[in-house]
N, C-alpha and C positions, 0 to 999 in steps of 0.2 A: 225552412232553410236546411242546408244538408251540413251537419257540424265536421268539424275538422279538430283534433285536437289541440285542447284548448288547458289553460290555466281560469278554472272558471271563479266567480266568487258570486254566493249564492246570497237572495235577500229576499227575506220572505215581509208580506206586506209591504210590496213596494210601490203598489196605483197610489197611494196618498200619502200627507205627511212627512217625517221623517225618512223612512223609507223610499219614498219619489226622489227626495235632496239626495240620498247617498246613491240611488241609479243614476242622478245625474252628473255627479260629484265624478262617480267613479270611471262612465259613461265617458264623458271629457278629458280624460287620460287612457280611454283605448281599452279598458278591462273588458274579458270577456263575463256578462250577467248571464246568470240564470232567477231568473224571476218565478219567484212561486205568489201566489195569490187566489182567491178566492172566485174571484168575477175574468171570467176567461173574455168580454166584451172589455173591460178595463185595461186587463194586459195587452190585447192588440193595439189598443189607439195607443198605450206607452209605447209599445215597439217600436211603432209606427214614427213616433214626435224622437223617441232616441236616435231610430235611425237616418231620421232626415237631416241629423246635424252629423252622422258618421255611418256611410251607407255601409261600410266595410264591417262595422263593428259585430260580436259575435254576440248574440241574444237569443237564449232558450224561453219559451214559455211553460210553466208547469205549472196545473190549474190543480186546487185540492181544495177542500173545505178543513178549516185548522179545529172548527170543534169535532169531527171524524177522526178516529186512529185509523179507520180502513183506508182512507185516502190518502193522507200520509204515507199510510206506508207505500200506496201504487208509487205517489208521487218521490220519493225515497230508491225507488224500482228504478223510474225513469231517469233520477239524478245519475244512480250509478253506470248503470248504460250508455250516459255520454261518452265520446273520447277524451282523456285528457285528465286531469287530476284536480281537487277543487282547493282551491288559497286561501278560500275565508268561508267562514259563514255570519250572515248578520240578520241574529234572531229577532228581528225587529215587529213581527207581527201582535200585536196586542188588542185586548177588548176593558174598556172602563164600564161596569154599566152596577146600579144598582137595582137590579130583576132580577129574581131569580129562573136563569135559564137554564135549561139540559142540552146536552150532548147528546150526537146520536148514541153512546154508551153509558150516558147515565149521568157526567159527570156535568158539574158546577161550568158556565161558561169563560169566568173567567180561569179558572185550575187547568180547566182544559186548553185554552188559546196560550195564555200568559207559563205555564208550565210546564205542560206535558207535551204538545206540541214540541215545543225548542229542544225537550230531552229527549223524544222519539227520534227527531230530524238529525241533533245533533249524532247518538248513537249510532242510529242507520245511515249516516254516510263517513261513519267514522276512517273507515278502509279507503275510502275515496278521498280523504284527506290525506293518509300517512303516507310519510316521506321519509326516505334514510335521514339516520341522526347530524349525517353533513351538512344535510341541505336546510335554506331558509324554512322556519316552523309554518305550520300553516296556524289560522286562526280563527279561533271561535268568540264572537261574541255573543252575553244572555244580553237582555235590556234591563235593567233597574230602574229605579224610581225613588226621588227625595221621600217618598212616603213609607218608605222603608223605615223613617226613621222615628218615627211614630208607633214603632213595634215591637214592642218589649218582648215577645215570646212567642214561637214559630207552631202553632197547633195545625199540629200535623193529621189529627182525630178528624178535623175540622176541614181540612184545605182541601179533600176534594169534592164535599158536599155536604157544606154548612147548614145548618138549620135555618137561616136568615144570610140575605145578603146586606153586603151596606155598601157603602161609594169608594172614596178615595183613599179613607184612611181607615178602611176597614177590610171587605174580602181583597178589595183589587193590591191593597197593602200587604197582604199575606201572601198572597199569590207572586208580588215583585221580591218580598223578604225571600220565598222561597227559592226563584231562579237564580237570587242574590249568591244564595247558599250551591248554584248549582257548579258554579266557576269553582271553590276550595274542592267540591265533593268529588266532581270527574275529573281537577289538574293533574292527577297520578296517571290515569289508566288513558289520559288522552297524551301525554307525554314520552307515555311507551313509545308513541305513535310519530313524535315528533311534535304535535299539536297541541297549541298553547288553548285555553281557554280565559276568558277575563268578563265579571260584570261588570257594565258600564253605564252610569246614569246617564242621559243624556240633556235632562236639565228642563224644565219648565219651558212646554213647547207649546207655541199657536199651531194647535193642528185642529182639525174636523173632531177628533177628541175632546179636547178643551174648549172649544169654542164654539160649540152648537147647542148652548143650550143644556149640555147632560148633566141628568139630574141626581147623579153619582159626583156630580162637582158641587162642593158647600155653595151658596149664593154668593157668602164675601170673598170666594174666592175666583168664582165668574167676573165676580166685579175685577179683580184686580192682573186677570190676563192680559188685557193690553197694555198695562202697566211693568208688567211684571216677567211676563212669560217672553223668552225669544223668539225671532223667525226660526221654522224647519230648518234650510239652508245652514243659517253661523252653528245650531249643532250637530246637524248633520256632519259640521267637519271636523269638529270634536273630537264624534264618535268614529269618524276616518282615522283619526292620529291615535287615537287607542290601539288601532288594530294594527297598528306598523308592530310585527314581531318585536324588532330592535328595543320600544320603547319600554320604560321601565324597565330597563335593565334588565329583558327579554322575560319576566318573570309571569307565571301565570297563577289561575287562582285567586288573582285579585280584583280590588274591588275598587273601579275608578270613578271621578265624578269632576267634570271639569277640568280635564287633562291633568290631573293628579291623582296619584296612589291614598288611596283614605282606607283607616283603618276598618275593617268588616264590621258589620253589624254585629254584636256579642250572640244571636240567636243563630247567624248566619255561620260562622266560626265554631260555632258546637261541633264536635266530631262524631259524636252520638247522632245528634240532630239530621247534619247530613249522612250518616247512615241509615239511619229513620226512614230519612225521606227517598234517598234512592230506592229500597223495599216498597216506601206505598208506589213509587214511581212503575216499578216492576211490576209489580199486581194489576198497577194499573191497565197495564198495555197487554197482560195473558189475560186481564177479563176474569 
């Protein structure tokens, strides 16, 4: 398609899960997507099913692999290139696994999907979000995870290429602690900007995550997904109402779960900490 400008809102991992609910969520009110994702055969047939219920609607594809920094950044290239300015972003892409995987740069797969990613993505289109201090803020959302809270202490030595991996409440817990911590750490320098940033859990979800089987998930806790866990959908719209600038009293930095303001996790909240980690985040991405 030949784009026109646009007020775009960006969401990465969106062929499955939660991610699919908020293209659709958002799709059904006319926003214009930019879809980033992994599997370039996946994003067409999405285009394809969004556009057949709104042939009008403005839909970018931008294919990248999230354990790569070089692709990101192409894909970062192509975001900014569009016409128009971008409203939101929704770092939704993540990986649960306990294997220990590499990057094509070395790093841990989930540090690298769940972390560095969302802070590349978010930084590299920071410009393409700023808006004068008049106008409505734009919006960043990390993803968090109730597993956060099973995390006394943010090792930082550790988080981008652990000696062992473990599952839920282990690397993939440190890696959500950390983007936890990403919302306080950038609220300054993305507000210069106009732009709000906010973590946000989105709550015990039935997705292809949860519910295949992975064996990063405890077994009582397989057991207790259909019991327990919600449809994609009800929190997909959750994570929609977070991202309304207005809400919570337009405040950013924070850290919600359930359409409410909850206090940060004490490791997440460290000021030291989140300096820490912005530094390994930097290192990270000059290699």
């Amino acid at each position: 398609m030949t784009a026109t400008d646009a007020n775009w809102i960006v969401i990465t991992g969106s062929t499955g899960g939660i991610g699919s609910e908020i293209a659709n969520q958002l799709a059904s009110h006319g926003k214009s997507l930019i879809l980033v994702n992994q599997s370039e055969s996946k994003s067409q047939t999405q285009r394809s099913q969004l556009l057949s219920d709104n042939p009008s609607l403005k839909i970018e594809l931008v294919i990248a692999d999230f354990m790569d920094t070089t692709q990101i950044a192409t894909a970062i290239e192509k975001i900014n290139e569009l016409p128009g300015r971008v409203d939101a972003l929704y770092n939704n892409s993540g990986v649960l696994t306990a294997q220990k995987i590499l990057s094509a740069q070395g790093f841990e797969s989930q540090f690298a999907v769940n972390l560095l990613a969302p802070y590349q993505l978010t930084i590299g289109i920071r410009e393409k979000m700023a808006r004068p201090a008049g106008d409505t803020p734009a919006m960043v959302l990390t993803f968090s995870s109730s597993a956060v809270n099973s995390q006394k202490v943010l090792n930082l030595e550790e988080l981008a290429n652990p000696k062992k991996v473990g599952g839920i409440m282990s690397t993939y817990a440190q890696t959500k602690l950390a983007v936890t911590a990403l919302a306080p750490a950038l609220s300054a320098t993305l507000t210069a900007n106009n732009i709000l940033i906010r973590a946000v859990d989105p709550g015990a979800t039935k997705t292809g995550m949860t519910t295949s089987g992975n064996s990063a998930m405890p077994k009582p806790l397989q057991w207790l997904v259909p019991l327990l866990f919600s449809a994609a959908d009800k929190q997909a719209a959750k994570l929609i109402d977070s991202a309304n600038p207005s809400a919570f009293e337009g405040r950013s930095g924070i850290y919600v779960a359930n359409r409410k303001e909850r206090k940060l996790p004490k490791p997440a909240a460290d000021k030291n900490t989140q300096k820490h980690l912005i530094a390994l985040l930097e290192r990270a991405l000059k290699g």
